[in-house]
C-alpha positions in Angstrom: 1.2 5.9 3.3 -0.1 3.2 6.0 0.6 -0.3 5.7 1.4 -3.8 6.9 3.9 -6.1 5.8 4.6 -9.9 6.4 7.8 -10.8 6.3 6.9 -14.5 6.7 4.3 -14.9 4.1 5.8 -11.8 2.1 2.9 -10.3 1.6 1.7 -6.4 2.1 -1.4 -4.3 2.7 -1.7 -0.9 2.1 -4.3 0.5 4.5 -3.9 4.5 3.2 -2.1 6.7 1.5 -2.7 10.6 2.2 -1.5 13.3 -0.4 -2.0 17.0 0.4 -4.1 19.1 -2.3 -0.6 20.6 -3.5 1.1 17.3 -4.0 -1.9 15.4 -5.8 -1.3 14.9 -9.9 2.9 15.4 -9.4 3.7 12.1 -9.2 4.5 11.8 -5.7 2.2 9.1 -5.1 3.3 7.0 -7.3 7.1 7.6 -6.2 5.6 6.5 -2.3 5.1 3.4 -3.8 8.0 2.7 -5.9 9.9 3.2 -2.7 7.5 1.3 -1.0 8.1 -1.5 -3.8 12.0 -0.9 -3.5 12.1 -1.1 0.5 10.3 -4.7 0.0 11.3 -6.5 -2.9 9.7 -9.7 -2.2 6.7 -8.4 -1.0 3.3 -8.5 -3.1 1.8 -5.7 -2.4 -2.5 -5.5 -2.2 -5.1 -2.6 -1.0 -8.1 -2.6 1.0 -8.6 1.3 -0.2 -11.4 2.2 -2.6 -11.7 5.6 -2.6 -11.5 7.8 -6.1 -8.6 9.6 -5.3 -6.6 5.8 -4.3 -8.3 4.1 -6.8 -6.3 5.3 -9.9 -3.3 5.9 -8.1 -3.4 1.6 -7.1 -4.7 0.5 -10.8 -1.6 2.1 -12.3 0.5 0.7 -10.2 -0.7 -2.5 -10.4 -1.3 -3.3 -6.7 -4.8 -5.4 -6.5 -8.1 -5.3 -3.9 -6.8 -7.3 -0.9 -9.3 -9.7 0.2 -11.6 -9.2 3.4 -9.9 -7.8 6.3 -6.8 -7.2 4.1 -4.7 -9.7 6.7 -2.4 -11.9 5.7 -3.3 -15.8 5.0 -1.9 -16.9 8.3 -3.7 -13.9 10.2 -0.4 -12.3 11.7 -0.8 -8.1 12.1 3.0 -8.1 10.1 4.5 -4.3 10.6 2.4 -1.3 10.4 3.9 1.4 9.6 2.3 4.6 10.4 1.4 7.5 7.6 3.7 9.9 6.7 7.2 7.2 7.2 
């Protein structure tokens, strides 16, 4: 999972998520981004993904289309983390 978080406006992009054949439809998506959700409690959490596979995954979860550019309001990068952390 690839994202950005802003620890000043507390909010948080997720730019990708990557799930081998063998790991789709077990659940370990959705566990990514409970931890995701338990590392950052304060953060709300929004996607600039649209792809099938993501798409589900991000409804269920509740996490909602970020807008343009998927940066936060005040344009700061905030911390990337790279996939597979």
């Amino acid at each position: 999972m690839t994202y950005r978080a802003c620890d000043t406006c507390a909010e948080g992009v997720i730019t990708d998520v990557v799930l081998d054949e063998p790991f789709r439809d077990c659940g370990l998506g959705t566990r990514a981004l409970s931890h995701l959700r338990s590392q950052y409690p304060d953060v709300t959490w929004r996607t600039t993904l649209d792809t099938r596979l993501t798409r589900a995954l991000l409804r269920r979860m509740r996490v909602p289309k970020a807008t343009a550019g998927g940066n936060c309001p005040h344009g700061r990068p905030g911390v990337t983390a790279p996939a597979g952390s």
